[in-house]
C-alpha positions as CSV (number, residue, x, y, z in Angstrom):
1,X,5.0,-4.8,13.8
2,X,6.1,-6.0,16.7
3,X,9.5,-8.8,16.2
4,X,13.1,-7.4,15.5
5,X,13.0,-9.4,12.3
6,X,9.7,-7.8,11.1
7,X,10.6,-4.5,12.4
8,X,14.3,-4.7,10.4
9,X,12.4,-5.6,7.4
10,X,9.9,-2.9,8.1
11,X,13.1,-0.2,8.7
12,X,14.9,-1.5,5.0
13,X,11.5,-1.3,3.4
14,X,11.4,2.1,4.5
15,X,14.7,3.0,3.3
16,X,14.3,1.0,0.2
17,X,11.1,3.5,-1.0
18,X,13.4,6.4,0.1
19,X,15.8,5.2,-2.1
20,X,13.6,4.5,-5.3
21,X,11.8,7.5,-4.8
22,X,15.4,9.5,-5.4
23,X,15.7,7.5,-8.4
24,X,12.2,8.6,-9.5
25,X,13.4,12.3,-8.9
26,X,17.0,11.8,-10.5
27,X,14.8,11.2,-13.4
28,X,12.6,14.1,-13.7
29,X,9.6,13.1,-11.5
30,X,7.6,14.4,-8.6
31,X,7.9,11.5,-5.7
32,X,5.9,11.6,-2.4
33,X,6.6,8.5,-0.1
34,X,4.5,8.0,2.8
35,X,5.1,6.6,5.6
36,X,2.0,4.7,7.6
37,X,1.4,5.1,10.9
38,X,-0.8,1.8,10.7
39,X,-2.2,-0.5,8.3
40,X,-5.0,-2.2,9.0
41,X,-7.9,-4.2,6.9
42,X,-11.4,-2.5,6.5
43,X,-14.2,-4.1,5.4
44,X,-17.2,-1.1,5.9
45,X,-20.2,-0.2,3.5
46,X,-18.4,2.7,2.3
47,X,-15.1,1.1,1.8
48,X,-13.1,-2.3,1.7
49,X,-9.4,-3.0,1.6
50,X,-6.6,-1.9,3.7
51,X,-6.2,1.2,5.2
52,X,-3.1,2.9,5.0
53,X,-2.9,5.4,8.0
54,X,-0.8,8.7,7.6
55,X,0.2,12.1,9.1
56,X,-2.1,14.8,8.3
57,X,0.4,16.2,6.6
58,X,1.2,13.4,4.2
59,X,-3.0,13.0,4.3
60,X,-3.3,16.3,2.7
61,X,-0.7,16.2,0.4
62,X,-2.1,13.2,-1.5
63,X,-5.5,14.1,-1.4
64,X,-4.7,18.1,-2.6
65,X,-2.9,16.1,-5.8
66,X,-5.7,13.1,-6.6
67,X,-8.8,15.6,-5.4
68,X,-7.6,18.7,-7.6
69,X,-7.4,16.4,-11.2
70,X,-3.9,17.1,-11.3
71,X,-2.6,13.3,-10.4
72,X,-4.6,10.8,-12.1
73,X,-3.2,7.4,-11.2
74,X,-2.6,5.4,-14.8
75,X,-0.2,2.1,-13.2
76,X,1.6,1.3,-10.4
77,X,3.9,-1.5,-9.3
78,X,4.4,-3.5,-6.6
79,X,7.4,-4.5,-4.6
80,X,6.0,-7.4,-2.8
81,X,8.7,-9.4,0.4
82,X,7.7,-13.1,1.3
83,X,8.3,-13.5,4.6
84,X,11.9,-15.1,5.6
85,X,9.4,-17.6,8.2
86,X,6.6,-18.5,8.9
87,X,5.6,-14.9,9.9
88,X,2.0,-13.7,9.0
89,X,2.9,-10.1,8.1
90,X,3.4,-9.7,4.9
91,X,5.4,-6.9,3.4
92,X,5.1,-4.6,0.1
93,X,5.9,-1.5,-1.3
94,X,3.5,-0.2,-3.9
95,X,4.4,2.8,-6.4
96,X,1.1,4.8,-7.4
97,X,2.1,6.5,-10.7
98,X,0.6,9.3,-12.9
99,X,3.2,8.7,-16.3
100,X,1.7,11.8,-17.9
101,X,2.2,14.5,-15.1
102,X,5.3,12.1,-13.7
103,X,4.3,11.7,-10.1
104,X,4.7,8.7,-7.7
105,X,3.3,7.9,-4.6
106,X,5.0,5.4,-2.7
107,X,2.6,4.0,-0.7
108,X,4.8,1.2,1.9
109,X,2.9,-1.6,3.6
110,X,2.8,-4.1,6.3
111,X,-0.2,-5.8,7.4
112,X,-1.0,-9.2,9.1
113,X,-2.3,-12.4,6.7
114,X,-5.0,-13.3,9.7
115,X,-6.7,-10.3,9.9
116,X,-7.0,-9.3,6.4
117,X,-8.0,-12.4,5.4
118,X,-11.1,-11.5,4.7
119,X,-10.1,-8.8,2.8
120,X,-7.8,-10.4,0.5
121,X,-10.4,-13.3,-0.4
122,X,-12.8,-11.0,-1.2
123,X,-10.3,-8.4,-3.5
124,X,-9.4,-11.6,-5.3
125,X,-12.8,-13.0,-5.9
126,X,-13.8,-9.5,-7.2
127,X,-10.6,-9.2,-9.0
128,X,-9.3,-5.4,-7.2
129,X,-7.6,-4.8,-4.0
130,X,-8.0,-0.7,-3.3
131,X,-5.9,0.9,-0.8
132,X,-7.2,3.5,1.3
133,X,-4.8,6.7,2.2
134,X,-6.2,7.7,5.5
135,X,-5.6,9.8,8.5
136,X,-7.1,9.7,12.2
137,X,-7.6,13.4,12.3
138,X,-10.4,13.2,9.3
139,X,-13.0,11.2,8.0
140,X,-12.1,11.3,4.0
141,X,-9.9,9.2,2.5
142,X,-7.6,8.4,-1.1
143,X,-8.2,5.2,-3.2
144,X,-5.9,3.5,-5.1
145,X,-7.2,0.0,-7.0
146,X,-5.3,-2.6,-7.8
147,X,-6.9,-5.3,-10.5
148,X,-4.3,-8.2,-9.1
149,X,-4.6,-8.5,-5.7
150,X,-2.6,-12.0,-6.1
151,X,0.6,-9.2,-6.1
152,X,0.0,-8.7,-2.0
153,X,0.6,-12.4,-1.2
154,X,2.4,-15.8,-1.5
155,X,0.9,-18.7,-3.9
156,X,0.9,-20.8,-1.3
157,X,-1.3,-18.6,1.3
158,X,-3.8,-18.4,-1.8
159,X,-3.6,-22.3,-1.9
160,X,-3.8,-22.7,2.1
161,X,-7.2,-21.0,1.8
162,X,-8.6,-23.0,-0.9
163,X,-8.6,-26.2,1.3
């Protein structure tokens, strides 16, 4: 992100997934939130989607929980901002939850409408946008699907595309 607007929205949605996350804990749950180093669309053999880049740290901890069986993703929700202009980074924070062992993983996101494009038309033709938890230090990653990929945009930039 490189605009003071984007990177003031980028700093609140940061402090807004902090914030939610104590919520989540007030109540009795387990709440990681990560926080990306760089997201950025992917569209290889082995995977499609966006790619959420992490610490190694953060890397591990997710994939220790989702590898090991004992975090099995059953919903999530997502926090989706429009832009405030014509601005094409869009803005979301998605909340990966296990209800029965009561963990979250606040996964925060900011990624550019141009250059995942490609990505979004395709997670909406096949009806699942999957987010890959990443790191630059390995080659595994963390998948999360998402069955509405329609959550991650505006209407009107489904529309735009239809023309």
């Amino acid at each position: 992100m490189t605009s003071e607007t984007a990177d003031s929205r980028w700093a609140e949605l940061l402090e807004d997934a902090s914030t939610i996350a104590e919520e989540y804990r007030e109540n009795g749950w387990d709440a990681i939130v990560l926080e990306p180093e760089a997201v950025s669309p992917v569209e290889r053999e082995d995977r499609t989607g966006l790619d959420v880049e992490v610490s190694a740290e953060a890397y591990e901890l997710v994939e220790s929980l989702v590898d090991s069986g004992d975090v099995t993703v059953t919903a999530a929700d997502v926090y989706y901002r429009p832009p405030e202009d014509d601005d094409e980074r869009r803005i979301a924070l998605v909340v990966e939850r296990d209800e029965e062992t009561e963990t979250g993983v606040f996964v925060p996101l900011c990624y550019d409408l141009d250059d995942s494009r490609s990505v979004f038309e395709t997670a909406l033709v096949e009806e699942e946008l999957l987010l890959h938890v990443t790191t630059a230090a390995t080659e595994g990653w963390v998948s999360f699907s998402h069955d509405d990929p329609s959550l991650f945009l505006e209407e009107s930039d489904v529309r735009e595309w239809d023309r």
